[in-house]
C-alpha positions as CSV (number, residue, x, y, z in Angstrom):
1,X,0.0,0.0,0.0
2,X,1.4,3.5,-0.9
3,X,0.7,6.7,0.6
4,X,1.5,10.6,-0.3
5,X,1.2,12.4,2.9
6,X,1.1,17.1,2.1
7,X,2.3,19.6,4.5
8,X,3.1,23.2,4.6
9,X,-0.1,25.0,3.5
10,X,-1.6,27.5,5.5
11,X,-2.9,31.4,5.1
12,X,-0.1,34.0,3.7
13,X,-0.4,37.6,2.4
14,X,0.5,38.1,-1.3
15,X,3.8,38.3,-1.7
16,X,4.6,35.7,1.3
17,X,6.2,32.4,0.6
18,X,5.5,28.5,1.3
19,X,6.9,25.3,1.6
20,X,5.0,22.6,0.4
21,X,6.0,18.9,1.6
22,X,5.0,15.2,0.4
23,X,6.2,12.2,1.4
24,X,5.7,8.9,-0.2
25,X,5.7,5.8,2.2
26,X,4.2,2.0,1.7
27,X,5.9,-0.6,-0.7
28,X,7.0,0.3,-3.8
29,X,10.1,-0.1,-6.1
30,X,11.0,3.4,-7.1
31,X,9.0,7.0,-8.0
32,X,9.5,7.9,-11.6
33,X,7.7,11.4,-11.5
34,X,6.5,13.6,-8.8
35,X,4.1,16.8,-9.4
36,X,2.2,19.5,-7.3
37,X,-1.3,20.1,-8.7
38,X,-3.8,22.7,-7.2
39,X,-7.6,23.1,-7.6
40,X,-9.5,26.4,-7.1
41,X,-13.3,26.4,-6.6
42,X,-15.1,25.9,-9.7
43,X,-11.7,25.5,-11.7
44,X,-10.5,22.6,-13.4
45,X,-7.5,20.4,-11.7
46,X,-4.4,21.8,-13.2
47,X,-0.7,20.8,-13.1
48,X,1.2,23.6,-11.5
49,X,5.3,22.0,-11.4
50,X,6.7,18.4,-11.9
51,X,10.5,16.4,-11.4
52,X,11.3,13.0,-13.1
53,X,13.5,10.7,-11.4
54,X,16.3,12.4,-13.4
55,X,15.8,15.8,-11.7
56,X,14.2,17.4,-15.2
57,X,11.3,20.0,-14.0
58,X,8.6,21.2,-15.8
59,X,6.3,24.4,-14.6
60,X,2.6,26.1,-15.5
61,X,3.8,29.1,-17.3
62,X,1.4,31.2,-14.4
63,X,4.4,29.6,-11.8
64,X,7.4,30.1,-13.9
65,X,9.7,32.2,-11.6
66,X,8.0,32.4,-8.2
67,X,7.9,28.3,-8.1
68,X,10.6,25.8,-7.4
69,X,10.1,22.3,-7.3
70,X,12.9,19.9,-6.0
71,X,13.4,16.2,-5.0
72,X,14.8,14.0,-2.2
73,X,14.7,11.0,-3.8
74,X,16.6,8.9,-0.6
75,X,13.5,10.6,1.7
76,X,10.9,10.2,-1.2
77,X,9.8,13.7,-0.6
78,X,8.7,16.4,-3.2
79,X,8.8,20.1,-2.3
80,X,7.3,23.1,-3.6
81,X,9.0,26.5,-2.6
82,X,6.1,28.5,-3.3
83,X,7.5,32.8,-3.4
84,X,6.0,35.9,-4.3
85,X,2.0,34.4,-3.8
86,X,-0.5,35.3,-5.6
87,X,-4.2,35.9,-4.7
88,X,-5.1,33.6,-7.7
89,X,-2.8,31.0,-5.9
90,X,-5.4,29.9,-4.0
91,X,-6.6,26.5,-3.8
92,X,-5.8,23.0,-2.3
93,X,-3.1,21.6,-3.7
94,X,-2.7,17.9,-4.4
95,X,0.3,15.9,-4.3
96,X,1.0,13.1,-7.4
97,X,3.4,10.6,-7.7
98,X,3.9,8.0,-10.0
99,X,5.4,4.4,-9.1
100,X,7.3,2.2,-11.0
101,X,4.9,-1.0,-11.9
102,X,2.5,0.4,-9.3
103,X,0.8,3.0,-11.0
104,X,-0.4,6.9,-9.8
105,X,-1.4,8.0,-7.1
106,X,-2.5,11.3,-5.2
107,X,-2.5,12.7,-1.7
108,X,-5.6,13.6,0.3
109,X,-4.6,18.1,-0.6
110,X,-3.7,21.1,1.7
111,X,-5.3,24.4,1.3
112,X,-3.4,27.1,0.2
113,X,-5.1,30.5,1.0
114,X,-3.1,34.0,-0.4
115,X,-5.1,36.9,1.2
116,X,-4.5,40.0,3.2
């Protein structure tokens, strides 16, 4: 069984930072990608940043140059430096990772909430 377990979100002012956590745990053999999704109200799911196993990134272009997404691959984490916020930053932001000969899978979200 594999879990992705989110931390870090919370209420900031624009212009304030984050730092968003997941940890994979549970059986697997290794995590070929890792991404950071988010979901405002009455907006689609959309990818925000991912890593492969490799270390390549990939961004939303509304992310490019406030977001940083890195890897621990020995603590099977995936973070998301989150700077300069947005108040269209806002949602919950979901955690994906796909294993090797297991499949995808997501994490249960964390609310981000940019507001003054």
């Amino acid at each position: 069984q594999v879990q992705l377990v989110e931390s870090g979100g919370g209420l900031v002012q624009p212009g304030g930072s984050l730092r968003l956590s997941c940890a994979a745990s549970g059986t697997f053999f290794s995590i070929s990608a890792m991404g950071w999704y988010r979901q405002a109200p009455g907006k689609q799911r959309e990818l925000v940043a991912s890593i492969i196993s490799g270390g390549s990134t990939n961004y939303a272009d509304s992310v490019k140059g406030r977001f940083t997404i890195s890897r621990d691959n020995a603590k099977n984490t995936v973070y998301l430096q989150m700077n300069s916020l947005k108040p269209e930053d806002t949602a919950v932001y979901y955690c994906n990772a796909i294993f090797r000969a297991v499949g995808a899978y997501w994490g249960h979200g964390t609310q981000v909430t940019v507001s003054s």
